[in-house]
Structures are given as structure tokens and as C-alpha cells.
LOFIVEX-167456 format. One line per 3 residues: number of its first residue (from 1); their letters; for each residue x, y negated, z of N, C-alpha, C. Coordinates in steps of 0.05 Angstrom, whole numbers, plus 5000, padded with zeros to 4 digits. Atoms other than C-alpha are relative to their C-alpha. Example, Ala and Ser with C-alpha at 12.3 -4.5 7.8 and 13.67 -1.06 7.14 Angstrom:
1> as> 5018 5024 5000 5246 5090 5156 5018 4976 5000  4984 5024 4999 5273 5021 5143 4985 4978 5014
***
This chain:
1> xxx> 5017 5024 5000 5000 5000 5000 5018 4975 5000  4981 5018 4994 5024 4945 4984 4995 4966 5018  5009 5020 4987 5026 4864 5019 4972 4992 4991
4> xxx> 5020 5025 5006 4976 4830 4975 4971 5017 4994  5031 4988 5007 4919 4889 4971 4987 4988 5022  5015 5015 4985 4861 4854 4996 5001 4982 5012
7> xxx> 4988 5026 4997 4886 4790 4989 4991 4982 4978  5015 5023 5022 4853 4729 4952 5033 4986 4995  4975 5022 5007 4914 4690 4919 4986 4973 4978
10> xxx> 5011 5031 5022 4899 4621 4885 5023 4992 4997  4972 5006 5021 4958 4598 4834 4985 4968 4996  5011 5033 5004 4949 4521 4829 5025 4995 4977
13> xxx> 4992 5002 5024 4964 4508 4758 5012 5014 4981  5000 4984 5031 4956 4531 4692 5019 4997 4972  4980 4984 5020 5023 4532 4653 5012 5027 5000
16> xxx> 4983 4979 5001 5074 4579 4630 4997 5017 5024  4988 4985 4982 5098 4604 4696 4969 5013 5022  5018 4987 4980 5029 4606 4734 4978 5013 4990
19> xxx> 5028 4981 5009 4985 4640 4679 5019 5029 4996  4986 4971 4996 5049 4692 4673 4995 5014 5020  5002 4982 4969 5049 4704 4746 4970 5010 5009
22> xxx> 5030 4982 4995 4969 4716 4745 4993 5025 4980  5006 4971 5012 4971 4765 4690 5012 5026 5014  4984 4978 4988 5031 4808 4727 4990 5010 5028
25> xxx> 5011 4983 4975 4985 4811 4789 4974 5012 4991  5018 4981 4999 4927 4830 4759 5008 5028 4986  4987 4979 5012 4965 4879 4718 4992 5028 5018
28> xxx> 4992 4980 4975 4975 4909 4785 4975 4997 5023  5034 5000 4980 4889 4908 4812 5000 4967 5019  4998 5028 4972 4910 4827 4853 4974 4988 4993
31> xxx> 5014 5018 4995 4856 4788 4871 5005 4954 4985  4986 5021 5006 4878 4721 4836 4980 4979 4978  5013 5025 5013 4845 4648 4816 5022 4993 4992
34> xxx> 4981 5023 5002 4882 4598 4779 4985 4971 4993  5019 5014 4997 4856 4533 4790 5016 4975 4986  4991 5012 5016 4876 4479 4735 4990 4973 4998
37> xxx> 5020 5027 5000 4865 4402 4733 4988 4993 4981  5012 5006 5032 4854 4395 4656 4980 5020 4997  5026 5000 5012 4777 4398 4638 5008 5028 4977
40> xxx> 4998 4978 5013 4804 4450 4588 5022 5013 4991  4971 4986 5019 4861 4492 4544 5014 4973 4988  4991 5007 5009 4861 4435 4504 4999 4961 5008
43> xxx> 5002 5027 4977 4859 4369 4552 5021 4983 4987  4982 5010 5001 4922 4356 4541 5016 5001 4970  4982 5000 5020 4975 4339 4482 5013 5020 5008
46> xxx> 4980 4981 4993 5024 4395 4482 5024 4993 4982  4976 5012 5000 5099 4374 4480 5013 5024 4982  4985 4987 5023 5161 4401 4434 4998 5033 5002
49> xxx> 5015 4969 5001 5157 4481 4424 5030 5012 5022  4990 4990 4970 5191 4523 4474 5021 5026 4986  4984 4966 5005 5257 4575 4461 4997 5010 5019
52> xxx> 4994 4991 4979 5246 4631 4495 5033 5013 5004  4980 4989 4995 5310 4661 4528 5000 5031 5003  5009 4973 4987 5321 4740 4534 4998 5016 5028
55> xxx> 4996 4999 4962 5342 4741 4607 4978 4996 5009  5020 5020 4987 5281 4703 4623 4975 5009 4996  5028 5000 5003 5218 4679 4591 4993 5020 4985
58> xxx> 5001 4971 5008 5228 4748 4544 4988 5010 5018  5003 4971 4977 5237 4789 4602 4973 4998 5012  5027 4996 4987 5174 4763 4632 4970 5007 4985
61> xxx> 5013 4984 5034 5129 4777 4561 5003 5026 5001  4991 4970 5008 5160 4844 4560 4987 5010 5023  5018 4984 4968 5134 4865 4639 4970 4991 4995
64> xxx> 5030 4999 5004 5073 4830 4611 4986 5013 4987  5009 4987 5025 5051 4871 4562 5000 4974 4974  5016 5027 5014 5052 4807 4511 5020 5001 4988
67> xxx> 4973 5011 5026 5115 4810 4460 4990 5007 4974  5030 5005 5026 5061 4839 4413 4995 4984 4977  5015 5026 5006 5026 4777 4413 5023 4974 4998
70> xxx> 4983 5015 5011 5088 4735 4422 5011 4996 4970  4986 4994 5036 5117 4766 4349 4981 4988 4985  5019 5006 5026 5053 4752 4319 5000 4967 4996
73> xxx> 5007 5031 5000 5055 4675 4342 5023 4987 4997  4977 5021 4995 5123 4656 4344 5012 4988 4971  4988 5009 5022 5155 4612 4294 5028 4993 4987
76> xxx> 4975 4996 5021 5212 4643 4250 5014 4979 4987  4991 5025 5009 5259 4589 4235 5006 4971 5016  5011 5033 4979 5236 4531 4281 5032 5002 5023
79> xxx> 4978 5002 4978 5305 4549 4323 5031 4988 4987  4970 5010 5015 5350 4518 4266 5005 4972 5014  4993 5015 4981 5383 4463 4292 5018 4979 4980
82> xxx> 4984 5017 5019 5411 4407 4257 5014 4965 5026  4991 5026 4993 5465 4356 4290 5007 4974 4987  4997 5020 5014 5472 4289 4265 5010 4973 5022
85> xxx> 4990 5019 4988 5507 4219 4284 4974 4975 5004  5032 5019 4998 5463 4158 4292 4998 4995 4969  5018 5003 5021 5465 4149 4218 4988 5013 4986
88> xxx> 5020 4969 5010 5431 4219 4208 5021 5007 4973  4988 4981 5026 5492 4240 4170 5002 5034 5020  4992 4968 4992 5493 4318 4181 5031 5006 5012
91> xxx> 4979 4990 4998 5545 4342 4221 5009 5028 5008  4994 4974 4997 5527 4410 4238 4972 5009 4998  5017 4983 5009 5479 4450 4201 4988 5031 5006
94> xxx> 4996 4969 4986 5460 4516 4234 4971 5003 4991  5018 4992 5022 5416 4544 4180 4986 5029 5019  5016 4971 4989 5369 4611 4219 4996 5012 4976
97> xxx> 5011 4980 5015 5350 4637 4162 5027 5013 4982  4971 4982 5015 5432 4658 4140 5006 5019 5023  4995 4970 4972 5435 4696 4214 4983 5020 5008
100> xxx> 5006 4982 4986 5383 4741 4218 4974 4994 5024  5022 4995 4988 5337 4751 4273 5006 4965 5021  5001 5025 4970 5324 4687 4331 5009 5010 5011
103> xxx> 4984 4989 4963 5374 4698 4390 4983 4982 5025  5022 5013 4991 5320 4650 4419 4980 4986 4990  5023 5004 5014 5258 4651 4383 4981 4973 5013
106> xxx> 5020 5030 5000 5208 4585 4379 4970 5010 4999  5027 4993 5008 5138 4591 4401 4993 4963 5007  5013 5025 4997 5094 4526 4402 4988 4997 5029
109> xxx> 5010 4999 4976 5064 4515 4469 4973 5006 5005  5021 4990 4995 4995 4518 4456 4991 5034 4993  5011 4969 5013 4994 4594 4418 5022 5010 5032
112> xxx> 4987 4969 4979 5039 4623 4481 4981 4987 5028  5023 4998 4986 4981 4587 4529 4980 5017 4989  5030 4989 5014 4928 4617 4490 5017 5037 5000
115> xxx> 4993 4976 4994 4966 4687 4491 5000 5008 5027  5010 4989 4968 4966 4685 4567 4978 4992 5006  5021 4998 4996 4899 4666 4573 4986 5022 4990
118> xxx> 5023 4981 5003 4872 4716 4533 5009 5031 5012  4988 4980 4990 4922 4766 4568 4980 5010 5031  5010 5001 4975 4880 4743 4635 4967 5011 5002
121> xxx> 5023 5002 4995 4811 4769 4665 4974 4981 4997  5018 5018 4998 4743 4728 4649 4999 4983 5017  5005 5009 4981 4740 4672 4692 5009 4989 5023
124> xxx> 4972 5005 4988 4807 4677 4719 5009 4974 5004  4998 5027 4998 4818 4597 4704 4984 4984 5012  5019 5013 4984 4776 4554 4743 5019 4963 4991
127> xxx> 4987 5031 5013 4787 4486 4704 4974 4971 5015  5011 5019 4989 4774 4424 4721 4999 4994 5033  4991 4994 4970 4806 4434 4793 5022 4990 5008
130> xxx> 4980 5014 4991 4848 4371 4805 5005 5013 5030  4989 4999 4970 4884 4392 4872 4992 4977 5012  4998 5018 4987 4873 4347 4926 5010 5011 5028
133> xxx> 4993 4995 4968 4887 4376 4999 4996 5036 5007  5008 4979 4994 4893 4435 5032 5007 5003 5027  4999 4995 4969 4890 4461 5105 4993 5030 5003
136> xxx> 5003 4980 4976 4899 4519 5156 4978 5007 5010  5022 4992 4974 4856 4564 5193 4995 5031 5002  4999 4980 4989 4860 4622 5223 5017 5035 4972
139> xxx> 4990 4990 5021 4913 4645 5166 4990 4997 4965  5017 5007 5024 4867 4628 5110 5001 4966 4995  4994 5014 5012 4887 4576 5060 4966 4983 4989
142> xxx> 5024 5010 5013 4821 4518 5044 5015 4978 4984  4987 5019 5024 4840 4481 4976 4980 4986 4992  5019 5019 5012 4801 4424 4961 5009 4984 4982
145> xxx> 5002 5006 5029 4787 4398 4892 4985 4970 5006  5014 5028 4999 4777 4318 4873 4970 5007 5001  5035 5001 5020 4704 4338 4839 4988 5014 5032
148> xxx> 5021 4992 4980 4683 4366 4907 5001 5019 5009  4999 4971 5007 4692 4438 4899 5019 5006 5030  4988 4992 4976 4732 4476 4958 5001 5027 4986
151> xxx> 4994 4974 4997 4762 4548 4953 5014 5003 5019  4984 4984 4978 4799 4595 4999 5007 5027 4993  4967 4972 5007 4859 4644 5000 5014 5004 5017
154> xxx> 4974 4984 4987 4905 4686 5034 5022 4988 4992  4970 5003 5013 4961 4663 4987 4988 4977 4985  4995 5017 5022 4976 4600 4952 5026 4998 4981
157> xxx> 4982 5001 5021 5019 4593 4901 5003 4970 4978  4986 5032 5014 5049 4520 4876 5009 5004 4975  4988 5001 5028 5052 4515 4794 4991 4977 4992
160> xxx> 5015 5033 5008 5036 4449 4787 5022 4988 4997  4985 5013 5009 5094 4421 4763 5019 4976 5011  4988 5023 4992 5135 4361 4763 5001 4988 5027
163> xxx> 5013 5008 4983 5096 4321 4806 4983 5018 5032  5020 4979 4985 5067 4378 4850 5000 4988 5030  5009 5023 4975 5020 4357 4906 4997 5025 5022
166> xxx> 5001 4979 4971 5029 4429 4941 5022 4996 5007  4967 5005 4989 5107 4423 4947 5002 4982 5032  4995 5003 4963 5101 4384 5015 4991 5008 5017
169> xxx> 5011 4973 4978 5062 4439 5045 5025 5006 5009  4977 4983 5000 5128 4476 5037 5020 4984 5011  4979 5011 4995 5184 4427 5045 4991 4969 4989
172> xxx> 4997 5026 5004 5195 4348 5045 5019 4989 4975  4961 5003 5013 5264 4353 5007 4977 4992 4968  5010 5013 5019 5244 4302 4944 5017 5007 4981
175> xxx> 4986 5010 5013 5276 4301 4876 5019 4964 4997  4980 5026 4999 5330 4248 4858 5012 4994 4968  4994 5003 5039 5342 4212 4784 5030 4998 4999
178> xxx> 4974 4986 5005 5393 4239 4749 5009 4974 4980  4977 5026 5012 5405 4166 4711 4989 4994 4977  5011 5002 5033 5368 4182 4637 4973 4999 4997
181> xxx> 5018 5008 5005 5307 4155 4623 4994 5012 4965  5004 4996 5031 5268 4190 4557 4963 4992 4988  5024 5011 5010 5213 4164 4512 4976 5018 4990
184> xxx> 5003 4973 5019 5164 4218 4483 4980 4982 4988  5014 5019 5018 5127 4200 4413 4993 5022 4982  5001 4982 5015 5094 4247 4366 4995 4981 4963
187> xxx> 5011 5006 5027 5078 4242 4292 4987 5023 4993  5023 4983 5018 5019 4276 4260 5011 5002 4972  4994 5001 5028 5026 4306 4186 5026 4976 4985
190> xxx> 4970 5018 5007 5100 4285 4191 5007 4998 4963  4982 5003 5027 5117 4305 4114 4989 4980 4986  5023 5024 5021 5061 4252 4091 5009 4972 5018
193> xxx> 5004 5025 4978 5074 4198 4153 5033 5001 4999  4966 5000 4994 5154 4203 4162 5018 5018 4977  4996 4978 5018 5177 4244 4097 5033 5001 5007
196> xxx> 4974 4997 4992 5252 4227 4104 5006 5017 5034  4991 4981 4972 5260 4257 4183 4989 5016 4992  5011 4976 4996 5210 4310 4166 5021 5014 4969
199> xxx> 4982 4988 5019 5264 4328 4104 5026 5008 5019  4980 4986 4983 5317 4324 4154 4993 5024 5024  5002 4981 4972 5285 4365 4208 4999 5025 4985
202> xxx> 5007 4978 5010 5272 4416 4162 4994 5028 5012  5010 4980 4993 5226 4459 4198 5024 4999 5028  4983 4992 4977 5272 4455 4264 5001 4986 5016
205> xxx> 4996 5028 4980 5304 4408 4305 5016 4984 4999  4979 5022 5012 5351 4345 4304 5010 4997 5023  4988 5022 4981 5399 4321 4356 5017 4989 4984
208> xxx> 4980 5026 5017 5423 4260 4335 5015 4989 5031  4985 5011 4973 5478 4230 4386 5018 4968 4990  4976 5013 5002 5521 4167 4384 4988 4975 5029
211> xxx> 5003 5014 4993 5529 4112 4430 4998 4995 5035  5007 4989 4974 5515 4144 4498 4979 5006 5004  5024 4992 5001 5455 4160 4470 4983 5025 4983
214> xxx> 5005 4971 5027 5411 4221 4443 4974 4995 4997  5017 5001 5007 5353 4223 4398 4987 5031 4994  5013 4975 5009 5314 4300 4391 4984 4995 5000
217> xxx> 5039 4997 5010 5261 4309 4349 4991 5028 4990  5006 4968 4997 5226 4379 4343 4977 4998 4975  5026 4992 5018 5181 4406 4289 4985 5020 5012
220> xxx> 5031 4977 4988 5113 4443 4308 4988 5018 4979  5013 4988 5018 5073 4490 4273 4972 4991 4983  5035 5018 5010 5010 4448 4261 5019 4970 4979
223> xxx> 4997 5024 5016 5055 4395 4219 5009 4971 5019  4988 5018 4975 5070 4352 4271 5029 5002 5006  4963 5000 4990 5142 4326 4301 4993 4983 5024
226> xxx> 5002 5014 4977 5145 4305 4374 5041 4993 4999  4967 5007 5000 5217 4263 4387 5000 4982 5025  5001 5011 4980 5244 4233 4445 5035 4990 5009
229> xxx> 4975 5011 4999 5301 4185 4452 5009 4993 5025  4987 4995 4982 5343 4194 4507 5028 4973 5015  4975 5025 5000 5389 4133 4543 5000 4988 5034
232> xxx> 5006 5005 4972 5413 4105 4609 4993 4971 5013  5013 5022 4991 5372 4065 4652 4999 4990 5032  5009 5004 4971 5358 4042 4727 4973 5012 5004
235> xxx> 5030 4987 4998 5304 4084 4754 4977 4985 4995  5027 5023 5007 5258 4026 4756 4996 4986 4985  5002 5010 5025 5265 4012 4686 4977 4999 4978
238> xxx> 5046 4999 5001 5186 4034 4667 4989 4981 5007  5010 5025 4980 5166 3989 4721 5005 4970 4989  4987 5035 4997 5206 3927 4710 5002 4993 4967
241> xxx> 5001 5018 5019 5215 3927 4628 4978 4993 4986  5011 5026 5011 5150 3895 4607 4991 5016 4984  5009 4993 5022 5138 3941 4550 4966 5017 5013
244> xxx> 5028 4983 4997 5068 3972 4537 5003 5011 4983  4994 4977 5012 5083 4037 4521 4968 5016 4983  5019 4999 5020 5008 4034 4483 5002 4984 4982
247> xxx> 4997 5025 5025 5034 3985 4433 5025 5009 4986  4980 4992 5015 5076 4015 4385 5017 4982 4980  4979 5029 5006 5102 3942 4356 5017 4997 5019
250> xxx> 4978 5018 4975 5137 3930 4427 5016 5025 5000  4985 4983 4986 5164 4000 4437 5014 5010 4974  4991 4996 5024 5188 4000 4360 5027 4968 4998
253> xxx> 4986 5021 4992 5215 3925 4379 5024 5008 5018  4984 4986 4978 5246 3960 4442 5019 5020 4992  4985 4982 5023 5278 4016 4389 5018 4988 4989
256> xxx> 4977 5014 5016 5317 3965 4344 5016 4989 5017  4982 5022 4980 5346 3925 4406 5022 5027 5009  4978 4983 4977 5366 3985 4453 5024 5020 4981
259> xxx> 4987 4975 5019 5386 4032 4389 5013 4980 4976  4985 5012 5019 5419 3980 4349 5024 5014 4991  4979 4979 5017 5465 4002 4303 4998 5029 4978
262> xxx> 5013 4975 5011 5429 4063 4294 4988 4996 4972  5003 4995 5024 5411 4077 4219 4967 5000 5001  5027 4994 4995 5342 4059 4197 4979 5016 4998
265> xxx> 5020 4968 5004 5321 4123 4183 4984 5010 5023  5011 5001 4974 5300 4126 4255 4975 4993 5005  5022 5020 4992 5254 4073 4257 4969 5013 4995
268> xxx> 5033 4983 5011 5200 4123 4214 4991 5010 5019  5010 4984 4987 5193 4159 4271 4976 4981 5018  5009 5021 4982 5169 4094 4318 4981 4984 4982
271> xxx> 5026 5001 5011 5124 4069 4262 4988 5012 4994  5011 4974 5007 5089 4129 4243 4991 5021 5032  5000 4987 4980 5078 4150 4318 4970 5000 5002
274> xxx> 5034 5009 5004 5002 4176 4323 4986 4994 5027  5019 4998 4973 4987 4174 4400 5023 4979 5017  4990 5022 4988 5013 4125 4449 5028 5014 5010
277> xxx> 4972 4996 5005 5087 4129 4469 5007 5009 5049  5006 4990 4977 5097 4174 4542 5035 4991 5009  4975 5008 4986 5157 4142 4586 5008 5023 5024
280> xxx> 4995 4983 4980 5196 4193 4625 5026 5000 5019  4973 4999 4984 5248 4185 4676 5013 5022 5004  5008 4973 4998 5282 4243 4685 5022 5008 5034
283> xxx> 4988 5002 4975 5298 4274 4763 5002 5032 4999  4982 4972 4992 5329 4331 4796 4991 5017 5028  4993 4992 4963 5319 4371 4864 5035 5010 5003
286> xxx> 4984 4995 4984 5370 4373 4904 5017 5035 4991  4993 4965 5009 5423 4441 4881 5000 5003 5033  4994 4988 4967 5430 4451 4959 4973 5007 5020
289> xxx> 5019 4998 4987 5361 4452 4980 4988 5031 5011  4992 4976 4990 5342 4499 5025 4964 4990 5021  5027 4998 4984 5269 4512 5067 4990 5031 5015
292> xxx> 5013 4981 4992 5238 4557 5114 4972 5020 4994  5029 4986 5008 5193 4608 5085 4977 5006 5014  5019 4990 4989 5128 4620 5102 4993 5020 4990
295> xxx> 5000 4974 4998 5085 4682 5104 4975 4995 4976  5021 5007 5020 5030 4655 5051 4995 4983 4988  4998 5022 5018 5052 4590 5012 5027 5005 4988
298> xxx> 4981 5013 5012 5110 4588 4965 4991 4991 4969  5006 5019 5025 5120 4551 4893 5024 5025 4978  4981 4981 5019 5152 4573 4824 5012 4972 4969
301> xxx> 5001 5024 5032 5179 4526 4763 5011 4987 5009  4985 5030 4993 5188 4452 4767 4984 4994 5024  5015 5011 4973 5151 4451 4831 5024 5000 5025
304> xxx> 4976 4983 4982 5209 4491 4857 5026 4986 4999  4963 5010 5001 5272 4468 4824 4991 4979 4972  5001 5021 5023 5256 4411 4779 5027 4986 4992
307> xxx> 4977 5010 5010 5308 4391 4731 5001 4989 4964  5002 5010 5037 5314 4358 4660 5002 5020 4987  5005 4974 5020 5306 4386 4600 5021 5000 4978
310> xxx> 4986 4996 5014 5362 4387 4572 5024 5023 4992  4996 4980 5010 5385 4446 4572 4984 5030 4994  5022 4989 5002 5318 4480 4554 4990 5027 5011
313> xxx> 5008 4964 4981 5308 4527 4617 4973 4995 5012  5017 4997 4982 5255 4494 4648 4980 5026 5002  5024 4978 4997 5192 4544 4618 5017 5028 5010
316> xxx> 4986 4978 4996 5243 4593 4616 5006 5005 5032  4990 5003 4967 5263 4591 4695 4969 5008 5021  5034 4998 4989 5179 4583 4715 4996 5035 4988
319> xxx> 5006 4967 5010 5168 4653 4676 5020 5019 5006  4983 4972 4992 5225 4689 4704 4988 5000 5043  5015 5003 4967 5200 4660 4780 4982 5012 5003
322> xxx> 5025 4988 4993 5138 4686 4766 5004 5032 4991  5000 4972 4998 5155 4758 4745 5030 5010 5023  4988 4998 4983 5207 4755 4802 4980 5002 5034
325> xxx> 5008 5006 4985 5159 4733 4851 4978 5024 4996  5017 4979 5010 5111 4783 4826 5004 5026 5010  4985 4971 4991 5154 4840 4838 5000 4998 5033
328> xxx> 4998 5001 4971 5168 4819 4909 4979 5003 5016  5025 4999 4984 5096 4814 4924 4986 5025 5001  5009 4975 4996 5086 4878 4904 5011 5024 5011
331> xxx> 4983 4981 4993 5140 4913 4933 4990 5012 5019  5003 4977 4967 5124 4973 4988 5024 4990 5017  4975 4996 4982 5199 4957 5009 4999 4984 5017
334> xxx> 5002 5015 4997 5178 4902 5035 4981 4999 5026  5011 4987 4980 5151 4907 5109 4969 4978 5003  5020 5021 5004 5105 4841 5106 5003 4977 4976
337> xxx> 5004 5022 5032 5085 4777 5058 5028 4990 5011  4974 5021 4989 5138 4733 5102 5025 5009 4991  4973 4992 5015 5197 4781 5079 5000 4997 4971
340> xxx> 5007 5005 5025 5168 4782 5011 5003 4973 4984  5008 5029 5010 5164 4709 5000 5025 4995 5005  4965 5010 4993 5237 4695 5040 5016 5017 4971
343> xxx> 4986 4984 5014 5269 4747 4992 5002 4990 4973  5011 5013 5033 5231 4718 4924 5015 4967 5010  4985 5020 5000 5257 4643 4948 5030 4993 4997
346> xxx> 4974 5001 5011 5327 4661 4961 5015 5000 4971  4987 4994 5026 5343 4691 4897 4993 4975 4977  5009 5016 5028 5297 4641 4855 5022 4973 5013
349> xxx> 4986 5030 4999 5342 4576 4890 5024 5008 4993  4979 4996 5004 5402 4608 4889 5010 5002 4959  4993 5006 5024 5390 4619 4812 4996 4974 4988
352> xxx> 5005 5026 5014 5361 4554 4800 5019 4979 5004  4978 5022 5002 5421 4513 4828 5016 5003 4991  4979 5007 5018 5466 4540 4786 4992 4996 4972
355> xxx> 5010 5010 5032 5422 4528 4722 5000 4973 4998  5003 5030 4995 5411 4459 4753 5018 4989 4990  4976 5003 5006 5480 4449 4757 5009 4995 4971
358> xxx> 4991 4993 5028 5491 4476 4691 4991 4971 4978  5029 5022 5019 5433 4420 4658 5009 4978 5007  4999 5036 4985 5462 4359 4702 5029 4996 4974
361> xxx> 4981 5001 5019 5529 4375 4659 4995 4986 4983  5003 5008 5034 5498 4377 4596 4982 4973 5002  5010 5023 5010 5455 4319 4611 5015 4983 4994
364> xxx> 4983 5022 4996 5513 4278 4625 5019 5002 4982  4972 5000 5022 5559 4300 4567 4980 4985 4970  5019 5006 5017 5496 4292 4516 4993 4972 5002
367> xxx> 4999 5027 5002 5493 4221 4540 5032 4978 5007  4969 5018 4996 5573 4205 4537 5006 4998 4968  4993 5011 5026 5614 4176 4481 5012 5023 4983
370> xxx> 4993 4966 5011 5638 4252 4464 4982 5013 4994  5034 4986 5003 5562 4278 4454 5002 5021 4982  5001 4982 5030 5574 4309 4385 5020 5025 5010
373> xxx> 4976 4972 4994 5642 4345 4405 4978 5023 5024  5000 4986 4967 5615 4366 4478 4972 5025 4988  5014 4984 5011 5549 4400 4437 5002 5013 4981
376> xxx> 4984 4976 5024 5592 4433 4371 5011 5014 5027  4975 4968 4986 5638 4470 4431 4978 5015 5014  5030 4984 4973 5562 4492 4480 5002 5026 4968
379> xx> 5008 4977 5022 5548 4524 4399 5015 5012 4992  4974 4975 5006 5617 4554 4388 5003 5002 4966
***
């Protein structure tokens, strides 16, 4: 028998890592809600497309039953990679379709949601379940929802991201900015709206570097290119510069000033942008952080170990937490939840501060005056 039979678990939030970790318990008969703030699947814009890794977000597809459905959705190609200077001359071409198979295949974000949703039980999502509070009592977890709503659980489980409003259940210990401030901007039916970048991206992706600065722009499967220019700022640089990041004249004004120099081939991207322009600071937890487990709350993802994205582990890191955490909850070896949960924390911090680690590097080389070299020697 194991900890969590006859045990209600509620997973607060519906990405990657917390619709993985609800398929791998029901896999295994769990009791499990996941309770999601977006009104629906498709609430939200969904950001650049996601490599999976084989260590990782693979490995956790593969215990899911779901590489199947991954093969059928993923998109062949989309992992070519094209480096360039600021005046988008080519300087390293890494063509996918002369090597063979993806060593880290490209799925889009919305088809590998929609594969773990339909992987999950009827009913299993419970949308429209902004978090707001939760409280104790007599071991049983009460989670109350803005809209009114209230549930209750044995087990909570923190996948709420970035921002996550369960994380100070668990611990106080805040993130801290790592210095790079990035812009995100999409374009709709790029080959018709931006034809030059959507020639250079060709079906892949672009880092462009010079200056102490980096520009990546990603191609999608629906025709679309999300891009997001990368540069350093004072944390309270959102706040204090003035721009209205719903006015794509100021934040295209704000483009030629800060990116001067840069080649105008750029600029297509910032006129041609179809939805308003998302400002992102980008922060870190702490690599040393460290908390006392409890016996029926912990977290998984960026709730856990939040860290930029620049060296593209985040989903990857949330989907190995959750078929890590998974296992531990189901272990017999395991005498109660409290060892279960201490055991699944150790290992997940201990790996996440050295990926952290790893990401603070590359953020900081990706925004030095060596950018190009320091990313030809990462690709060998």
C-alpha cells in the first residue's frame, strides 16, 4: 500500500509539469484535481515551442505512456538553429535536416498541452480556479478560489509557476534578478507580415547577438514567430521607462534607440507585431536554497527553482519534478508522505542548482561582448 491511497491530491496549475504529474498518478488509481486559473486550454497566448530533452521532459512522456502522441505532434525541423550578428549576417547554420533524427525534438506548446489533457481523466481540470488562499485543519488542506469556489485535499501540490502564490506556504526564500530584462512579441502569418525574418528563420530559430545583446526569434507550427530581445537593465526598468508596452510605435521607437546599430532587418519584427508587446524581467531562486519539508505540501517547476530561459530547461526540469515526485509518492519504500516529499525535494534542489547555475552562465555569456564565440563553443 502505498502513501497516497486514499488520498485527495489537488495540483494547482495546469502546465507542462502539473498535467504530467496528474497523469503519472492516475496512471497509478491517485485521487487527483488540477485546479487552473485560465477560463480555458486556450485563455492564454502560448509562448516559443519547447525542446524536449532526453534525460528529462522525454523521460517523463515515455513513463507517461505519451511519446506516441508526442511523434505524431512534434515538429521535425523546428530545432534548426541559425546564429547571426546584429546585421543578420549568418554565422552558423545548423541545417536538421543534413543530421538525421532531433537530438531534441520541437513540440509547440499548445499540441503537448492538448496531449496531456487528453492523456488525463474527464473532469480532471477544474478551470477557472484562480488560487487565492489556503488553510489548515486537522491535516486537510482548504483551497480557496477568487470566483468563490473552495476545495479540499490531503496533498497540495504547487505548479503555478513563476509567480506562485502557494510557494510561501512552503518557504519565504524569494527569487533575485539576474540583471536581463526581455521583451516578448509575436507575429501572426509571419511569411506574409515579416517575409525577410520568416526567410531567415527558416522554419527554426535565430539567435542574433552583438552588442551585449541577444535577439531570439522562434518559428511555430500555426505560421506564427514569437521573438524576444534580450538586454541589460535595472530591475525597475518596466516601472520607470514610460513605454506602453500596448503601443507598438513606442516599443518599436524604444527598438531603434536601445538596438541601434542593429541592421534594419529587425525592425520587421516590431512593426508587424500582432498582439501587444509582454515585458519580462528575468529572476532566479537562490542555488543554495534550502526548506523544511512537510508531510502534505510541496511544489515542482518554476515554483520550485525558477530560473531564465536561457538555457531552455525550464519545461524540461517541471516534467522531470513531476515524474520524480511521482515515483516518490508512490514508493512502498517509503515509510510515510513526510519521507516521501523530504526525499523528492532533496534530489529535485540539488539538481536544480546545478542547472541554475549552469543557465546564470549562459545568461551572462549570451549577453557579453563574446556572445557569438561563447554560443559556437556550447554547439561544438
Amino acid at each position: 500500500m502505498n502513501n497516497i491511497e486514499d488520498k485527495n491530491i489537488a495540483i494547482v496549475g495546469a502546465g507542462p509539469g502539473g498535467l504530467t504529474l496528474a497523469r503519472l498518478l492516475q496512471m497509478n488509481g491517485a485521487d487527483v484535481k488540477v485546479y487552473e486559473r485560465d477560463i480555458n486550454k486556450d485563455a492564454r497566448a502560448k509562448g516559443a515551442t519547447l525542446d524536449l530533452h532526453e534525460e528529462s521532459g522525454l523521460k517523463a512522456l515515455q513513463e507517461a505512456g505519451l511519446m506516441e502522441a508526442f511523434m505524431a505532434n512534434y515538429r521535425p525541423g523546428a530545432d534548426k538553429l541559425r546564429i547571426t550578428d546584429k546585421s543578420g549576417n549568418i554565422v552558423f547554420d545548423d541545417d536538421a535536416d543534413t543530421r538525421g533524427e532531433a537530438v531534441r525534438p520541437e513540440i509547440d506548446r499548445g499540441p503537448l498541452q492538448q496531449i496531456l489533457l487528453d492523456s488525463l481523466l474527464p473532469g480532471t481540470v477544474v478551470w477557472g480556479s484562480h488560487f487565492e488562499s489556503l488553510s489548515s485543519r486537522n491535516n486537510t488542506w482548504k483551497l480557496q478560489f477568487k470566483n468563490g469556489e473552495e476545495a479540499y485535499a490531503d496533498i497540495v501540490i504547487a505548479a503555478d509557476g513563476a509567480n506562485s502564490k502557494i510557494r510561501p506556504y512552503i518557504t519565504p526564500i524569494k527569487p533575485f534578478y539576474v540583471g536581463i530584462t526581455a521583451v516578448e512579441g509575436a507575429v501572426y502569418n509571419s511569411e506574409t507580415a515579416s517575409p525577410k525574418i520568416h526567410k531567415l528563420l527558416n522554419g527554426g530559430k535565430i539567435f542574433a547577438m552583438g552588442d551585449s545583446k541577444s535577439l531570439i526569434v522562434s518559428s511555430k507550427g500555426d505560421g506564427s514567430l514569437v521573438f524576444y530581445p534580450g538586454f541589460k537593465k535595472d530591475e525597475n526598468w518596466v516601472r520607470e521607462c514610460g513605454i506602453d508596452f500596448t503601443d507598438k510605435a513606442q516599443v518599436l521607437a524604444w527598438f531603434k534607440a536601445e538596438y541601434a546599430g542593429w541592421d534594419s532587418i529587425w525592425n520587421e519584427l516590431f512593426e508587424n507585431a500582432s498582439s501587444n508587446f509582454i515585458p519580462r524581467p528575468q529572476y532566479c531562486l537562490p542555488l543554495d536554497q534550502t526548506w523544511e519539508a512537510q508531510s502534505n505540501i510541496t511544489m515542482l517547476g518554476d515554483a520550485a527553482h525558477l530560473m531564465p530561459p536561457y538555457a531552455g530547461e525550464g519545461v524540461n526540469m517541471a516534467m522531470l519534478d513531476a515524474l520524480e515526485l511521482s515515483q516518490c509518492l508512490l514508493n512502498d519504500d517509503f515509510t510515510d508522505l513526510h519521507t516521501a516529499i523530504a526525499s523528492y525535494e532533496k534530489q529535485m534542489r540539488e539538481r536544480a542548482s546545478e542547472t541554475a547555475a549552469l543557465t546564470l552562465e549562459s545568461t551572462e555569456a549570451l549577453h557579453s561582448p563574446d556572445a557569438i564565440n561563447f554560443l559556437m563553443s556550447v554547439i561544438g
